[in-house]
Biopython code that builds the backbone (N, CA, C, O; Angstrom):
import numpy as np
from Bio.PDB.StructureBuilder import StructureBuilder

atoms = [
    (1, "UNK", "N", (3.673, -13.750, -3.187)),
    (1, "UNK", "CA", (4.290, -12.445, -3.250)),
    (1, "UNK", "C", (5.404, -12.398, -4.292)),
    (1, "UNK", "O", (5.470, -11.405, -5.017)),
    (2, "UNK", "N", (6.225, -13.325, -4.416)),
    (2, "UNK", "CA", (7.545, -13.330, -5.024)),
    (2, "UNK", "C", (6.759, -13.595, -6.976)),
    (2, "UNK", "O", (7.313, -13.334, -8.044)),
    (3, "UNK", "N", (5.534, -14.106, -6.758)),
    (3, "UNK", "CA", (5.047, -14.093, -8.257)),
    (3, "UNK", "C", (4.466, -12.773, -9.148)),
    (3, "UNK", "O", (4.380, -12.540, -10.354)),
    (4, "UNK", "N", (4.055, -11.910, -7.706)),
    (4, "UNK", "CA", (3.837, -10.783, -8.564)),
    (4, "UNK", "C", (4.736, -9.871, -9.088)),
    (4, "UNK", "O", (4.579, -9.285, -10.159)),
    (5, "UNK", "N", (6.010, -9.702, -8.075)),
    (5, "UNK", "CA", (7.255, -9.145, -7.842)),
    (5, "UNK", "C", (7.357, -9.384, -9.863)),
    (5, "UNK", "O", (7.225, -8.542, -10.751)),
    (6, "UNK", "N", (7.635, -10.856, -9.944)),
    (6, "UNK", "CA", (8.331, -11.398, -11.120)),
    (6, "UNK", "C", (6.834, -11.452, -12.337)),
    (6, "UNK", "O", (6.782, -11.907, -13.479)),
    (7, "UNK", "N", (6.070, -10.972, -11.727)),
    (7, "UNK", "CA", (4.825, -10.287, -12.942)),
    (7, "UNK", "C", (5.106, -9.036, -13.520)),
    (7, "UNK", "O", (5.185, -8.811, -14.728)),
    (8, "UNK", "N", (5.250, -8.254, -12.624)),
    (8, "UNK", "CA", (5.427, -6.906, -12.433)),
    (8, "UNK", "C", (6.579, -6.022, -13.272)),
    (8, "UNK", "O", (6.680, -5.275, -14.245)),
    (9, "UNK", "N", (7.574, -6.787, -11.938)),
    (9, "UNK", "CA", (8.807, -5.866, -12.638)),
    (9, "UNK", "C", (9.318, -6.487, -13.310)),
    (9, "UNK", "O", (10.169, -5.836, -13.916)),
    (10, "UNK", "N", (9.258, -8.512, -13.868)),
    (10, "UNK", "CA", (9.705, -8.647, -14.752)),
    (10, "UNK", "C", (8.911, -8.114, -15.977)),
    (10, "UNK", "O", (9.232, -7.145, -16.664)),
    (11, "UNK", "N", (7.590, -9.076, -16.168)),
    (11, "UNK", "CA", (6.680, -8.874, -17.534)),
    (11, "UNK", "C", (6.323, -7.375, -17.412)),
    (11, "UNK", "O", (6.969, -6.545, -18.052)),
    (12, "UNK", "N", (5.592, -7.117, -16.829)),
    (12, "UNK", "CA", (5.276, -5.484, -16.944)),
    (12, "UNK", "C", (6.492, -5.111, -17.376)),
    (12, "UNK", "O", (6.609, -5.270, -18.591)),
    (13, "UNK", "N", (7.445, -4.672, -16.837)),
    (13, "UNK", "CA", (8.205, -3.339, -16.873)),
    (13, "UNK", "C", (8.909, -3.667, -17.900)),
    (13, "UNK", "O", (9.183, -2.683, -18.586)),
    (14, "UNK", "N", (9.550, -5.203, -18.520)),
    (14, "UNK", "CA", (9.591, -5.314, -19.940)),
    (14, "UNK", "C", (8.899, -4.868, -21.144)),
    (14, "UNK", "O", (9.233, -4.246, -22.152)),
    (15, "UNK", "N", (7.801, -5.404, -20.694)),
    (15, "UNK", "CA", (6.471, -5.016, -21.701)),
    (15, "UNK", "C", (6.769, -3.411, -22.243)),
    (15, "UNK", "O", (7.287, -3.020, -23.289)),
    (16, "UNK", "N", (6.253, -2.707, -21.150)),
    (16, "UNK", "CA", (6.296, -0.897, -20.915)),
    (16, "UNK", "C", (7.216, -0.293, -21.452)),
    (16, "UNK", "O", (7.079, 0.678, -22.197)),
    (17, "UNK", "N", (8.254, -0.810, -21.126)),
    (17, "UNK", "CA", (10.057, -0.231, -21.550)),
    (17, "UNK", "C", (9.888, -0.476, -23.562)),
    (17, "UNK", "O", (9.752, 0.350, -24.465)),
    (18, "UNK", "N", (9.955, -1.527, -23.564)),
    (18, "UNK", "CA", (9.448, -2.262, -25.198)),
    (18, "UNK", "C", (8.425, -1.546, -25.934)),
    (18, "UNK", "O", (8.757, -0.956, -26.962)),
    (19, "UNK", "N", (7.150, -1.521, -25.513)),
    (19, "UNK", "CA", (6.501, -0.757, -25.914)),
    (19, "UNK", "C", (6.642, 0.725, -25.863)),
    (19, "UNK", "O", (6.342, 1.168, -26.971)),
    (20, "UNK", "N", (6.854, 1.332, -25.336)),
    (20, "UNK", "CA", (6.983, 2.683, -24.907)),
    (20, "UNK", "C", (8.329, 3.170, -25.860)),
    (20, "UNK", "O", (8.446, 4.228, -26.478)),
    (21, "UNK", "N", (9.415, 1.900, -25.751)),
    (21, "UNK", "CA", (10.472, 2.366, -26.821)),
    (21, "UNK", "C", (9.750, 2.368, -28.545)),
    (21, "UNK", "O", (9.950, 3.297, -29.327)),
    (22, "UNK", "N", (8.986, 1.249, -28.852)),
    (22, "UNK", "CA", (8.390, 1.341, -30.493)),
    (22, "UNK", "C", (7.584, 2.667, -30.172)),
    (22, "UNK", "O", (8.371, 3.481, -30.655)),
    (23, "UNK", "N", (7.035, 3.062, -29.912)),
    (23, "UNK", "CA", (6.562, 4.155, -29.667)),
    (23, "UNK", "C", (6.984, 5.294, -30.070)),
    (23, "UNK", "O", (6.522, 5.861, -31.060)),
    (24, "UNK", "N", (7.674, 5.635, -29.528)),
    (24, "UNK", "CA", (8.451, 6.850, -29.623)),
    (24, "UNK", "C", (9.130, 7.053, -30.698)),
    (24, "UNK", "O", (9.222, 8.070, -31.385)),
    (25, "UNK", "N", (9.673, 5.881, -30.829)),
    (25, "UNK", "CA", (10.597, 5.383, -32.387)),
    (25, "UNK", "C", (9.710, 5.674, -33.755)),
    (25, "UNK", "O", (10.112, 6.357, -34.697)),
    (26, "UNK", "N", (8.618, 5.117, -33.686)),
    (26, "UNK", "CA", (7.491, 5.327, -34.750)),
    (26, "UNK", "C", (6.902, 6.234, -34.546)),
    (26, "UNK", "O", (6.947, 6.689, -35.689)),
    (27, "UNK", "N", (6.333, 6.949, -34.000)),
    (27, "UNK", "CA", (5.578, 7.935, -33.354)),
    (27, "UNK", "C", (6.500, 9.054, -34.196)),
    (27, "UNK", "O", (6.369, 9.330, -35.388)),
    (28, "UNK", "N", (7.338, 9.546, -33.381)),
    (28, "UNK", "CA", (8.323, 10.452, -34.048)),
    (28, "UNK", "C", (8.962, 10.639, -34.564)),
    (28, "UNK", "O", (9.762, 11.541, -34.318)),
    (29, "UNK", "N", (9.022, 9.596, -36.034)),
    (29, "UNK", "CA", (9.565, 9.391, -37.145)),
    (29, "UNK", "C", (11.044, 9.030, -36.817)),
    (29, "UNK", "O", (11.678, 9.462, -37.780)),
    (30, "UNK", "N", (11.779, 8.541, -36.073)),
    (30, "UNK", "CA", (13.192, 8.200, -35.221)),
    (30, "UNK", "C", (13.217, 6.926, -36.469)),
    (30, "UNK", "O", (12.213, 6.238, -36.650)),
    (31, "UNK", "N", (14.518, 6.719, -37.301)),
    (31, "UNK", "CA", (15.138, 5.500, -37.506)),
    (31, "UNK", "C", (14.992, 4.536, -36.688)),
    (31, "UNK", "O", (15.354, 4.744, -35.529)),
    (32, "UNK", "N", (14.453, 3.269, -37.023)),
    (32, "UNK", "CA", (14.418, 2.222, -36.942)),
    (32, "UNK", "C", (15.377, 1.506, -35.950)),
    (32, "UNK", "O", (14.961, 0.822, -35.014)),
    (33, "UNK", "N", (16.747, 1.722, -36.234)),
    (33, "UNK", "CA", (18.215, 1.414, -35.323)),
    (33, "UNK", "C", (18.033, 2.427, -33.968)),
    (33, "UNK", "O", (18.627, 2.199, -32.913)),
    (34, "UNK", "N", (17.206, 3.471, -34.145)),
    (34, "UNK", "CA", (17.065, 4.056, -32.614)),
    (34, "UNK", "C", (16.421, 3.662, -31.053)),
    (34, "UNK", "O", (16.500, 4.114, -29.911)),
    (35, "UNK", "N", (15.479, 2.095, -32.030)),
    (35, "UNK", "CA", (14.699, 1.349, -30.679)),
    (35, "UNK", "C", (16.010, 0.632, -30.246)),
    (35, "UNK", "O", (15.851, 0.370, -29.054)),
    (36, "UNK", "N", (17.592, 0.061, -30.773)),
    (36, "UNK", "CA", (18.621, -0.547, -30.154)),
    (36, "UNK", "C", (19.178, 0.627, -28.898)),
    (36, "UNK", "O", (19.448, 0.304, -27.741)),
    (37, "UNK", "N", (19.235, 1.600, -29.288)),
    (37, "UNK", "CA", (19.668, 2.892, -28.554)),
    (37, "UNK", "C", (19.069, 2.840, -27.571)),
    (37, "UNK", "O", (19.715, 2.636, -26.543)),
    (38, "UNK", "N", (17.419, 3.023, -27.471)),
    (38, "UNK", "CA", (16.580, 3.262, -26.455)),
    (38, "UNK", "C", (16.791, 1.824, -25.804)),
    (38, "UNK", "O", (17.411, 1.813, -24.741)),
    (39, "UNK", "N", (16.504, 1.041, -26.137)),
    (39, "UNK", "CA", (16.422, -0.647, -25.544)),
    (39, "UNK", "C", (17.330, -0.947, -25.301)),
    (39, "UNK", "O", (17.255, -2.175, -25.310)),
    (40, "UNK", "N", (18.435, -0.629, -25.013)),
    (40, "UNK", "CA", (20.187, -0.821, -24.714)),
    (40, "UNK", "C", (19.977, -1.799, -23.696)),
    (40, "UNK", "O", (18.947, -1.912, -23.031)),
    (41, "UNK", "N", (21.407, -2.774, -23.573)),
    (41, "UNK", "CA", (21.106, -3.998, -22.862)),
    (41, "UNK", "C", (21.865, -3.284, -21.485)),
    (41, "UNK", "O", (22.076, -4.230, -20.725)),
    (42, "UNK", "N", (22.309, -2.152, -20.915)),
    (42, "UNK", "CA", (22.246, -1.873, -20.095)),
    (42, "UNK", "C", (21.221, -1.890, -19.083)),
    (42, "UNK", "O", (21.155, -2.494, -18.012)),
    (43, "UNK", "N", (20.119, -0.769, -19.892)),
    (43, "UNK", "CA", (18.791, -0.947, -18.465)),
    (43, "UNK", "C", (17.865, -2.414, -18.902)),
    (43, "UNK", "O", (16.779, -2.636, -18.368)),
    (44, "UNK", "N", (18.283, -3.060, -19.618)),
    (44, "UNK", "CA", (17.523, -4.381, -19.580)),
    (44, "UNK", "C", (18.211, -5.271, -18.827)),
    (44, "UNK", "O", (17.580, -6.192, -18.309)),
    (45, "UNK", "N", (19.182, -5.195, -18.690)),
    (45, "UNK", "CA", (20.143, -5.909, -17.495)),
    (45, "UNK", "C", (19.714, -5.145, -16.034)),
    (45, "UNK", "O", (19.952, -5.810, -15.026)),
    (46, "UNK", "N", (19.407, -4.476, -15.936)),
    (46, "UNK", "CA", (19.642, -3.450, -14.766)),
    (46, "UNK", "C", (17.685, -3.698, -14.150)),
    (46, "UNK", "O", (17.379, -3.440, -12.986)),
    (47, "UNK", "N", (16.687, -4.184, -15.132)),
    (47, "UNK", "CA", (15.784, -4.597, -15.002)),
    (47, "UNK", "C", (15.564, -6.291, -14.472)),
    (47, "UNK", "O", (14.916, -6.741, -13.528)),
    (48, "UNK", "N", (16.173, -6.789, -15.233)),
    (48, "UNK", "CA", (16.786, -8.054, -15.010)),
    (48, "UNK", "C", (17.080, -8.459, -13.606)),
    (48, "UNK", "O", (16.660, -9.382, -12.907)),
    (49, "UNK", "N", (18.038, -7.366, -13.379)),
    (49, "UNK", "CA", (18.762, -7.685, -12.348)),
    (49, "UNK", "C", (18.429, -7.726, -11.075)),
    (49, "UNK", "O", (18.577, -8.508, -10.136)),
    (50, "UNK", "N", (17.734, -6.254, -11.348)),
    (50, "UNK", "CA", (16.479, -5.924, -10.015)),
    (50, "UNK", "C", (15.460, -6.843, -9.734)),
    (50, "UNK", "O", (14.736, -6.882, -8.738)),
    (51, "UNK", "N", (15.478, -7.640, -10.794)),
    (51, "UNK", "CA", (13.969, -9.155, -10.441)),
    (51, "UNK", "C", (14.753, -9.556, -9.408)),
    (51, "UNK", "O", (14.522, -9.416, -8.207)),
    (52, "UNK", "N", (16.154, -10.311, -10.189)),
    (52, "UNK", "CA", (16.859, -11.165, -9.258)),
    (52, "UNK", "C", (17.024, -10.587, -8.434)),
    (52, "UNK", "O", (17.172, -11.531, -7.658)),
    (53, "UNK", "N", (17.162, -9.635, -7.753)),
    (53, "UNK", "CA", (17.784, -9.041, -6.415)),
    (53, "UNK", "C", (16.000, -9.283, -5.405)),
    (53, "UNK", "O", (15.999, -9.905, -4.343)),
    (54, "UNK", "N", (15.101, -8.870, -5.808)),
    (54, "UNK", "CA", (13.914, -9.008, -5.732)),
    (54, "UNK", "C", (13.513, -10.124, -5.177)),
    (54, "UNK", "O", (13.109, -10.105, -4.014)),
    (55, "UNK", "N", (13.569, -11.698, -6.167)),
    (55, "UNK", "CA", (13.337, -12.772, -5.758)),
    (55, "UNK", "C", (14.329, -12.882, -4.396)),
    (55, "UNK", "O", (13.871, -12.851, -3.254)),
    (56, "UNK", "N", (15.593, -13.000, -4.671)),
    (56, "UNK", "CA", (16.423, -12.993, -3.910)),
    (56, "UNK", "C", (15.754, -12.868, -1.915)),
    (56, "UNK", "O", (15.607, -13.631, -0.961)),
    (57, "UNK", "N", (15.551, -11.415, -2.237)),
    (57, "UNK", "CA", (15.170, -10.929, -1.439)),
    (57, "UNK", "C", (13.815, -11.819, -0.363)),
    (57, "UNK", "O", (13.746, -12.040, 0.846)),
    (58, "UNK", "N", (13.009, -12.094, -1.387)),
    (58, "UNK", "CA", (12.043, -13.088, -0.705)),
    (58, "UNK", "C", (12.402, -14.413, -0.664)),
    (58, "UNK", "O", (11.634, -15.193, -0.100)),
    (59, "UNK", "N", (13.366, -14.795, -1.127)),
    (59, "UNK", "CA", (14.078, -16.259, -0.576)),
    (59, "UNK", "C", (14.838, -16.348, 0.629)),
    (59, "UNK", "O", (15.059, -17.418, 1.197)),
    (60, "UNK", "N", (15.359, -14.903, 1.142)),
    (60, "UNK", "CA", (17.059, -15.209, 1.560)),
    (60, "UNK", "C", (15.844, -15.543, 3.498)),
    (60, "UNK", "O", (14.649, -15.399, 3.756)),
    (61, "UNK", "N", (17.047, -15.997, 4.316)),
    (61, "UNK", "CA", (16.566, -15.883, 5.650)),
    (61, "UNK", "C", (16.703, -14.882, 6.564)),
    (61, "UNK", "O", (15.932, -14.467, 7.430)),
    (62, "UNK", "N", (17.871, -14.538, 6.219)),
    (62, "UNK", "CA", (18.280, -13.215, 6.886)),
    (62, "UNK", "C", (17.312, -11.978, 6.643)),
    (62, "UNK", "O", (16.405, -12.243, 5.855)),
    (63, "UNK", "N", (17.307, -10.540, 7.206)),
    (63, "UNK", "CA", (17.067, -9.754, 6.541)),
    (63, "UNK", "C", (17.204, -9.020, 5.657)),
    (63, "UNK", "O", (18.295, -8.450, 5.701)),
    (64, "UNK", "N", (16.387, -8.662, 4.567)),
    (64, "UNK", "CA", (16.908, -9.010, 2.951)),
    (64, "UNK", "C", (16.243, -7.200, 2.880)),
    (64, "UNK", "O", (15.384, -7.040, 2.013)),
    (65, "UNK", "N", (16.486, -6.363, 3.438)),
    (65, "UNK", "CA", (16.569, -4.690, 3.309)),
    (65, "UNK", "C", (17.568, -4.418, 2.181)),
    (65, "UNK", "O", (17.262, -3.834, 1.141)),
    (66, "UNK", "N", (19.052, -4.988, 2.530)),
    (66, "UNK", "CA", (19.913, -5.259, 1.584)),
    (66, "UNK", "C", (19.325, -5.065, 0.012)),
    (66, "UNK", "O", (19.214, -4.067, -0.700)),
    (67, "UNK", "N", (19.011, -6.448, -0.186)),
    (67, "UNK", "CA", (18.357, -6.818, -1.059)),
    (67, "UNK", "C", (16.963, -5.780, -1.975)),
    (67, "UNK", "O", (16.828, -5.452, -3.154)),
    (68, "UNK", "N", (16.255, -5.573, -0.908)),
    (68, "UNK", "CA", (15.335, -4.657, -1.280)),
    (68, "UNK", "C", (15.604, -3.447, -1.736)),
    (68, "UNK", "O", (14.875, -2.854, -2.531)),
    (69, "UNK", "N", (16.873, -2.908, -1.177)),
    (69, "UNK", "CA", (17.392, -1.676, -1.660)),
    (69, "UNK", "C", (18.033, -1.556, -3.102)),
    (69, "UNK", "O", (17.755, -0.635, -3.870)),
    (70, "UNK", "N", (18.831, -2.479, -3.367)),
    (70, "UNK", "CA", (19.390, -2.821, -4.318)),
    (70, "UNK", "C", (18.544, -3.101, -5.524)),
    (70, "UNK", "O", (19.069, -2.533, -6.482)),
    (71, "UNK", "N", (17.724, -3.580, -5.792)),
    (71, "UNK", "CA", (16.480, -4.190, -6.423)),
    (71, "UNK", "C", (16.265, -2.683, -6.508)),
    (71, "UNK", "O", (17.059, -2.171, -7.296)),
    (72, "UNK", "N", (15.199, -1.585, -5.774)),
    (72, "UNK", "CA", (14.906, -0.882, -6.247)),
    (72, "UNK", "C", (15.796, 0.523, -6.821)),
    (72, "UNK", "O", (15.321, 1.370, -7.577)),
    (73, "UNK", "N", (17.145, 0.530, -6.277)),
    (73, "UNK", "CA", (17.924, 1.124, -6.726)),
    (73, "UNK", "C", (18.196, 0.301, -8.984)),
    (73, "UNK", "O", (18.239, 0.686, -10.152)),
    (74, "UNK", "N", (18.253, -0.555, -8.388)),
    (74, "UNK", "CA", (18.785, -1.310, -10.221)),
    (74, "UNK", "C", (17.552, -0.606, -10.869)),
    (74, "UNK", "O", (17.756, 0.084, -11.868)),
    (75, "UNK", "N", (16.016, -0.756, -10.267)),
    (75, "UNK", "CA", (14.831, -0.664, -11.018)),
    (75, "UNK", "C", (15.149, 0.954, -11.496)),
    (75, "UNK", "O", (15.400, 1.299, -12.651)),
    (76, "UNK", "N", (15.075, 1.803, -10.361)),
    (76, "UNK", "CA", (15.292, 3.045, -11.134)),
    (76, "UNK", "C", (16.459, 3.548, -11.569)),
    (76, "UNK", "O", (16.461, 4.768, -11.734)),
    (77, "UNK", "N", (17.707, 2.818, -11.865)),
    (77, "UNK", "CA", (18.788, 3.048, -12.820)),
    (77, "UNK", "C", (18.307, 2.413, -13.992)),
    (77, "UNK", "O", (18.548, 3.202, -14.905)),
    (78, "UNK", "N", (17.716, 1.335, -14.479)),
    (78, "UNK", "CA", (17.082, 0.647, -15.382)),
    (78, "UNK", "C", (17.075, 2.170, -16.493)),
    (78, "UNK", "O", (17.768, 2.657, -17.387)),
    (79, "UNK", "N", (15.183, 2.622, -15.360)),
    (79, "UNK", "CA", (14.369, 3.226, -15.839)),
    (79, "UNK", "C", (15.318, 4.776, -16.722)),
    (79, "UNK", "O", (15.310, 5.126, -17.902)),
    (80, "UNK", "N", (15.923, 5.276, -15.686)),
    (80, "UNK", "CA", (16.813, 6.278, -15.771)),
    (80, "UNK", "C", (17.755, 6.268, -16.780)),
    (80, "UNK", "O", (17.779, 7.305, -17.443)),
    (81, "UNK", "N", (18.422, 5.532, -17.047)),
    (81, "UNK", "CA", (19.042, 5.020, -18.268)),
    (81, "UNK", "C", (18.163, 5.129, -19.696)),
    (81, "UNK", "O", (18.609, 5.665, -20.711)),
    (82, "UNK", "N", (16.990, 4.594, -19.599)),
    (82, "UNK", "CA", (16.094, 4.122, -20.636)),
    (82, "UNK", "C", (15.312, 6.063, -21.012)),
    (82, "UNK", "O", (14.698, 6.650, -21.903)),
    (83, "UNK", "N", (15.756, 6.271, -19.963)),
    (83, "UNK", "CA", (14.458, 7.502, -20.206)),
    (83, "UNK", "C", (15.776, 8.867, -20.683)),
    (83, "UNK", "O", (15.394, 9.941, -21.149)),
    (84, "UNK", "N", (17.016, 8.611, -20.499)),
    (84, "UNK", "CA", (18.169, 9.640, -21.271)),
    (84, "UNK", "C", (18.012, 9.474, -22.877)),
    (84, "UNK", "O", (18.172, 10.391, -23.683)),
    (85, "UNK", "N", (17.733, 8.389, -23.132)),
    (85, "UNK", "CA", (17.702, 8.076, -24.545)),
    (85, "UNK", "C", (16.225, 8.606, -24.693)),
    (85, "UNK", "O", (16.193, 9.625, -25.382)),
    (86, "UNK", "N", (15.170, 8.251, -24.301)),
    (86, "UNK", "CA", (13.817, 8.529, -24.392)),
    (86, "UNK", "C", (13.318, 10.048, -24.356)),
    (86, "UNK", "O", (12.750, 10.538, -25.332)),
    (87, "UNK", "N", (13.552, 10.756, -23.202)),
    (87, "UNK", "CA", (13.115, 12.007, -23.331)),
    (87, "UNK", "C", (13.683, 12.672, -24.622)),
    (87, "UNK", "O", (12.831, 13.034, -25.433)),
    (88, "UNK", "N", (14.942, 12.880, -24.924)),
    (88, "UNK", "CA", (15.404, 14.202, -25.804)),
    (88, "UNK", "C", (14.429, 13.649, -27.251)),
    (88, "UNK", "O", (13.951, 14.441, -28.065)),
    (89, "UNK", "N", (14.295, 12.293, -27.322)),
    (89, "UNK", "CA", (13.613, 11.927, -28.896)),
    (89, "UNK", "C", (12.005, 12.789, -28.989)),
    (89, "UNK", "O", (11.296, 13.221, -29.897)),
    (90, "UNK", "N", (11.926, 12.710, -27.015)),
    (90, "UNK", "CA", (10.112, 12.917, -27.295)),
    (90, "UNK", "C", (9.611, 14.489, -27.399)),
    (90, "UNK", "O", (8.534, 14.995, -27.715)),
    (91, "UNK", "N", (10.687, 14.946, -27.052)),
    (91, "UNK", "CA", (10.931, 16.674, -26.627)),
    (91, "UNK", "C", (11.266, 17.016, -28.103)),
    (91, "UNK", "O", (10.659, 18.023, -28.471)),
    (92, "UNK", "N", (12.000, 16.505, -28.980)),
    (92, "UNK", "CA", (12.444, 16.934, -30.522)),
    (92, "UNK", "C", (11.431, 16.152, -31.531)),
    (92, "UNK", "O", (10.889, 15.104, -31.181)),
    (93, "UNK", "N", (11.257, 16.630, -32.569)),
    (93, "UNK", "CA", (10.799, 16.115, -33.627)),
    (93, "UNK", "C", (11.815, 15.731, -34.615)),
    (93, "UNK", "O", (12.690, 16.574, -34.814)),
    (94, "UNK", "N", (11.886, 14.521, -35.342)),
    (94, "UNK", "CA", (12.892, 14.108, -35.922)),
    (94, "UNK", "C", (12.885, 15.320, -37.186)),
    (94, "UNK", "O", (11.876, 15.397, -37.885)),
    (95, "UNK", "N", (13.984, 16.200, -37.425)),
    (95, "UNK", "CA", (13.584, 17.263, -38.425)),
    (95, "UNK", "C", (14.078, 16.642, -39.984)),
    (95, "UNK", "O", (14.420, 17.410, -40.884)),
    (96, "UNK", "N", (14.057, 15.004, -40.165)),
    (96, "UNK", "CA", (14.070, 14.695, -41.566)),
    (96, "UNK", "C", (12.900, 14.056, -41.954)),
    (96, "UNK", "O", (12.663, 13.878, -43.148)),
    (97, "UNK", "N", (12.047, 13.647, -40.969)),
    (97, "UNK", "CA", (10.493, 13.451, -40.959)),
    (97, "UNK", "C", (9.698, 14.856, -41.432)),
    (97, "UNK", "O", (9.183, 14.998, -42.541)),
    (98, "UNK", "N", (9.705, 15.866, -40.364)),
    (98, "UNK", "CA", (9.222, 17.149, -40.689)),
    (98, "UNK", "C", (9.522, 17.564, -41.839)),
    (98, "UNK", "O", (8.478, 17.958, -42.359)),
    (99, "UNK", "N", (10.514, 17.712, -42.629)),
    (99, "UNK", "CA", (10.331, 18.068, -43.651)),
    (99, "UNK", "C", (10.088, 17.130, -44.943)),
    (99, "UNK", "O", (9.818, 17.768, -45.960)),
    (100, "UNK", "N", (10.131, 15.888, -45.064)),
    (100, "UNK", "CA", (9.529, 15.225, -46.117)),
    (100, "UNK", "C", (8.155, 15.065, -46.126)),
    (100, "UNK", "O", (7.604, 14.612, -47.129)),
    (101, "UNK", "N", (7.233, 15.527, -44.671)),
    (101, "UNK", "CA", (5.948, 15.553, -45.108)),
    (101, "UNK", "C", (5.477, 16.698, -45.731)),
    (101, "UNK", "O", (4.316, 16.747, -46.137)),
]
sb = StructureBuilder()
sb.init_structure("model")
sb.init_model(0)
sb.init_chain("A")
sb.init_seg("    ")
for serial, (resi, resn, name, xyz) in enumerate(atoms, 1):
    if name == "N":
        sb.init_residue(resn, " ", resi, " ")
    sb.init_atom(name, np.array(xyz, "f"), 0.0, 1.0, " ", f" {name:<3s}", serial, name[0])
structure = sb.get_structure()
């Protein structure tokens, strides 16, 4: 259980976040320095963190609700974070792209 946890929300949701940021960046003509913006080490910490709270969670003896809450609270501050920078790029067209084509 604790391997998919650390499949998942580590590799996946790295992967997704990463990809999904070049994306958008290239996609919609966004400067290059805008995947640091989107990829901010905030929600990559906050992804991070939620593993560890995660593993945590399936290690500890006690009951680890705690744990579980926290984990998915970090996961969707991560996401939430990542997606303030993300939406307004995907909703606008970069207008110095638009007009040099």
């Amino acid at each position: 259980m604790v391997g998919e946890h650390v499949l998942f929300i580590g590799g996946y949701g790295l992967l997704t976040m990463g990809i999904a940021t070049r994306v958008i960046v290239a996609h919609g003509g966004w400067p290059q320095q805008d995947e640091t913006r989107l990829l901010h080490p905030i929600s990559l910490f906050a992804l991070v963190a939620s593993l560890g709270f995660r593993v945590a969670a399936e290690l500890a003896t006690a009951p680890a609700s705690f744990l579980w809450a926290a984990s998915g609270i970090l996961w969707s501050l991560a996401w939430i974070w990542w997606a303030t920078g993300a939406v307004p790029r995907i909703l606008v067209l970069n207008r110095a792209r638009s007009s040099a084509a």
